[in-house]
C-alpha positions in Angstrom: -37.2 16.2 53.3 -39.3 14.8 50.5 -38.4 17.9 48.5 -34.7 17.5 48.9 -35.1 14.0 47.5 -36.8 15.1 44.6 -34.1 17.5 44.4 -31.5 15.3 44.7 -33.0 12.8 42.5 -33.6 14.9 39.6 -29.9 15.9 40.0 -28.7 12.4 39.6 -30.7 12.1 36.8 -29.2 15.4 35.2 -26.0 14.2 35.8 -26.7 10.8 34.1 -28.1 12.5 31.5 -25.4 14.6 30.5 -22.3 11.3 31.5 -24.5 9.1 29.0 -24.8 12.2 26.0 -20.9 12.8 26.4 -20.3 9.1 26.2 -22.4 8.9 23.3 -20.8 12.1 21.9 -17.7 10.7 22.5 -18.1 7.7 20.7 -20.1 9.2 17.5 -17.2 11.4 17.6 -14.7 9.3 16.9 -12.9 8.8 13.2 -13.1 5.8 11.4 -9.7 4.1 11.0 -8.0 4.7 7.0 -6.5 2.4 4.9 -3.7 4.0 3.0 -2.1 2.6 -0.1 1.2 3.5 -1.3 2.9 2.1 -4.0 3.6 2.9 -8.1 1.9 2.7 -11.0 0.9 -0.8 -10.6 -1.1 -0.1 -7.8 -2.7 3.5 -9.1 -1.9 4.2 -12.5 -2.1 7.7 -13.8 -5.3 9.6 -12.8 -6.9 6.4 -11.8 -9.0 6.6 -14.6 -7.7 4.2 -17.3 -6.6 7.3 -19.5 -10.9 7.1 -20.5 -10.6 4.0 -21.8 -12.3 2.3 -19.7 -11.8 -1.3 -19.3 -9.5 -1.4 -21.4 -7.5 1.6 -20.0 -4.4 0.9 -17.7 -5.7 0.2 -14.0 -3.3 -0.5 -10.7 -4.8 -3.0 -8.4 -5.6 0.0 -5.6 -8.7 1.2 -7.7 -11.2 -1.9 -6.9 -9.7 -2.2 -3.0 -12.3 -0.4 -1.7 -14.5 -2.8 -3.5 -13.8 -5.3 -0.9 -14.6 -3.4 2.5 -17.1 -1.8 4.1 -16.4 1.5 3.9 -18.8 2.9 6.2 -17.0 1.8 9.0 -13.2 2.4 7.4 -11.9 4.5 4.9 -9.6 3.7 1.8 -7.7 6.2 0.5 -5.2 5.3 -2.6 -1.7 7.5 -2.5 0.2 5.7 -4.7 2.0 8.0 -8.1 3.3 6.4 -11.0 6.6 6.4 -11.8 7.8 6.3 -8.2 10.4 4.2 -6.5 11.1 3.5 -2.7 13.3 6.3 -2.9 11.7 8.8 -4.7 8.5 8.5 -3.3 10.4 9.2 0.1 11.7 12.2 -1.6 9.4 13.9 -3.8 7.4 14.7 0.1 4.6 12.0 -1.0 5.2 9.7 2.4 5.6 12.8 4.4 1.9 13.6 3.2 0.4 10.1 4.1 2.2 10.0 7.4 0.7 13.0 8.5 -2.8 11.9 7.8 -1.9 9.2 10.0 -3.5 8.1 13.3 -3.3 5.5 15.8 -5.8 2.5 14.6 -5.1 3.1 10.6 -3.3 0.6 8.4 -1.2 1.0 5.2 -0.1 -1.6 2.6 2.7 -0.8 0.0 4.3 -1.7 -3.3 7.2 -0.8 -4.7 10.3 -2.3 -6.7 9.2 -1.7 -10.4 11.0 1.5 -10.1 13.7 0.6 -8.0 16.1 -0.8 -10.8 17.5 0.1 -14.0 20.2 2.9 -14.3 19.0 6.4 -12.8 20.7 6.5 -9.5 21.5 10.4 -10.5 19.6 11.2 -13.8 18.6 14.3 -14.9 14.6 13.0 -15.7 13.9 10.1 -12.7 16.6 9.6 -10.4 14.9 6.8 -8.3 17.4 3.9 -8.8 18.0 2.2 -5.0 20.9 0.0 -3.9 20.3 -3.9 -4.7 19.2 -5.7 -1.6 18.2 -5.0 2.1 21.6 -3.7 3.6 23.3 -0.9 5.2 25.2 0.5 2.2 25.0 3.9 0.7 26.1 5.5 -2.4 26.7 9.6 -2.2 25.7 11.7 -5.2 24.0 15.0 -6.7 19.9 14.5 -7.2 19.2 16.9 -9.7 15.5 16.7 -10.3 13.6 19.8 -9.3 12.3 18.7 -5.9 15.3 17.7 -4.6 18.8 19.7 -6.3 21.0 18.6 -3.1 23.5 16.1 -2.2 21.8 12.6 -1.8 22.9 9.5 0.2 21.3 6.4 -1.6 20.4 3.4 0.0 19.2 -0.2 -0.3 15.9 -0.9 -1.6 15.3 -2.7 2.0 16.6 0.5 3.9 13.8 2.7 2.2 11.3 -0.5 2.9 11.6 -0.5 6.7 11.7 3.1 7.0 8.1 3.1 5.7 7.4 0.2 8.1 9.2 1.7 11.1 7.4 4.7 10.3 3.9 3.8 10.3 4.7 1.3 13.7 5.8 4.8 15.2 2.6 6.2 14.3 0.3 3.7 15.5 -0.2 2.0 12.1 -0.1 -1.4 11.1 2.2 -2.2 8.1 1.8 -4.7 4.9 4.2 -5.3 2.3 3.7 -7.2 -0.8 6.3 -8.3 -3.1 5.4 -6.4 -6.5 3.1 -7.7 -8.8 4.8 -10.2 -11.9 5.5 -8.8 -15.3 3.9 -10.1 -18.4 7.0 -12.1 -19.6 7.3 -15.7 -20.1 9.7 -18.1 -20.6 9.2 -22.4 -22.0 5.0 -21.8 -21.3 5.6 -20.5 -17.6 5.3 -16.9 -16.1 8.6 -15.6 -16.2 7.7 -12.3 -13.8 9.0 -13.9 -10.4 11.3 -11.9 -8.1 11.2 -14.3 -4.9 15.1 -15.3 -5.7 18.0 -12.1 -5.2 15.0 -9.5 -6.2 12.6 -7.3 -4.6 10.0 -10.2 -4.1 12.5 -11.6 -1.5 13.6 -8.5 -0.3 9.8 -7.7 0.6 9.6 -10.7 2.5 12.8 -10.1 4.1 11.9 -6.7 5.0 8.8 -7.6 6.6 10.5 -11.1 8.6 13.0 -8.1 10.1 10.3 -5.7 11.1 7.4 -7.9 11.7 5.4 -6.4 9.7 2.9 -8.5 7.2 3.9 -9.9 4.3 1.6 -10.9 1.1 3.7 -12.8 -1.8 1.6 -10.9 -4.5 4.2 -11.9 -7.2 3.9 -15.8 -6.0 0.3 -16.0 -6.0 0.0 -14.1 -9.5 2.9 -16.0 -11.0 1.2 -19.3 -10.0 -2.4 -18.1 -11.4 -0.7 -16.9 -14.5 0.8 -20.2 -14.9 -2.6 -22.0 -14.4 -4.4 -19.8 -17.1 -1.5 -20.3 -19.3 0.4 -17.7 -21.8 -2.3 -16.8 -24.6 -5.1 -16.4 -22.0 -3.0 -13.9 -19.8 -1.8 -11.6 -22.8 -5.3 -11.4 -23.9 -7.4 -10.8 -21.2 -4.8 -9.0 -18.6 -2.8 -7.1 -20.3 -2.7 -5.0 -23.3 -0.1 -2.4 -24.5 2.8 -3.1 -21.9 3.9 -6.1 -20.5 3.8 -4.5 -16.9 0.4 -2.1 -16.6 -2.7 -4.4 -16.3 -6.4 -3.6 -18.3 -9.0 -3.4 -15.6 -9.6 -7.3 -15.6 -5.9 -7.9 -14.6 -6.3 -5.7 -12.0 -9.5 -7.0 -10.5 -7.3 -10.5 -10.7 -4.7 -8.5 -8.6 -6.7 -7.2 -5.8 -8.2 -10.5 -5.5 -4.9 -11.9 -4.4 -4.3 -8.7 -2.1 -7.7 -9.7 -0.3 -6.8 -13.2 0.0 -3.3 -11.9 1.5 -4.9 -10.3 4.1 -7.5 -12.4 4.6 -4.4 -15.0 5.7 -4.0 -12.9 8.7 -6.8 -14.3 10.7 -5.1 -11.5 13.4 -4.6 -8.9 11.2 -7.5 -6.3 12.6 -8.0 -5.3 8.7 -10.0 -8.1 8.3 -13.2 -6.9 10.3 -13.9 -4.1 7.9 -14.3 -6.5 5.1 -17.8 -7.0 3.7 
């Protein structure tokens, strides 16, 4: 009898064993969430090296991110591409990419709008032109840049916007969008780089009202800090050969203000993998 106990109880403690090891192997096996950023030039420019300049090279806000978190309990991982538009990035496969790297737990904050304007809706070099607004209208036309060649149907800057946002919800991801960063350009003393009025800055916020996803004013908070340091002190210390592509100083101001965007979220889970 005694011998069956022992039995039995060396068993149990087998079997305890082994439950506690696969719990703990479960756990340990489990991947830290990712934080992707998507965006344009402002938010990674180039090869994310400042063109070897160093400081004063051209830097997008999404370099010094990881800066901010701990990152050996999350992972941040910058996809943005110069150049790119809401459209464009859709098209030349780069959200395809992020959204399959994608998993239940991660998060993702984009940028875009620079590259949404101007005249290129079908051009040979950048067609990336999107419709003005948030709406439901398209415009039909040949795309004849080398990853595409093939009948396009264009639509709103807003359209593109939630399908990044409806996207990521799909996947398990949690969505921010930030109105883009302002534009060194001034006008009587004052930043003159707001788009919060029939622009992209309202759009953004528009966008992320319809979809519930988060929403950081970027361009407000910048504009406003710009108009505290005051014209001279922001063209010599933030920028240097563009008015839109910061030195590494006005990009350290710009991630700042992303990190105080999310940090306004006292529910936004991001915050718990900040140092």
């Amino acid at each position: 009898m005694r011998k069956i106990m022992r039995k039995n109880a060396g068993l149990t403690l087998l079997v305890s064993g082994v439950v506690l090891l696969s719990s703990f192997m479960f756990v340990r096996q489990q991947p830290k969430p990712t934080f992707f950023l998507i965006g344009d030039s402002t938010v990674k420019n180039g090869q994310d090296d400042g063109q070897k300049k160093g400081p004063d090279g051209q830097w997008g806000w999404g370099h010094y991110v990881a800066e901010y978190f701990d990152t050996t309990k999350i992972k941040v991982e910058n996809d943005a591409l110069g150049g790119t538009s809401s459209r464009s990035f859709i098209n030349m496969g780069l959200w395809d990419r992020v959204l399959a790297k994608m998993k239940p737990g991660d998060f993702v904050i984009m940028q875009f709008g620079h590259n949404d304007g101007g005249n290129f809706m079908f051009d040979s070099t950048r067609a990336r032109t999107t419709l003005r607004g948030i709406g439901e209208e398209t415009q039909e036309g040949y795309n004849p840049m080398r990853y595409m060649r093939k009948q396009e149907t264009v639509h709103t800057y807003g359209w593109y916007m939630r399908k990044y946002i409806n996207d990521a919800k799909a996947k398990g991801v949690t969505a921010i969008i930030c109105s883009p960063i302002p534009r060194n350009s001034w006008k009587d003393g004052k930043a003159a780089g707001r788009n919060n009025v029939n622009s992209y800055g309202q759009w953004a916020k528009e966008v992320a009202q319809q979809t519930g996803a988060y929403f950081i004013d970027l361009n407000g908070m910048i504009s406003d800090f710009y108009d505290k340091e005051g014209e001279a002190k922001v063209r010599a210390t933030y920028f240097h050969e563009d008015a839109t592509h910061t030195i590494e100083a006005g990009a350290r101001v710009n991630t700042k203000f992303v990190i105080e965007g999310i940090k306004s979220f006292p529910n936004l889970a991001l915050n718990k993998y900040l140092k």
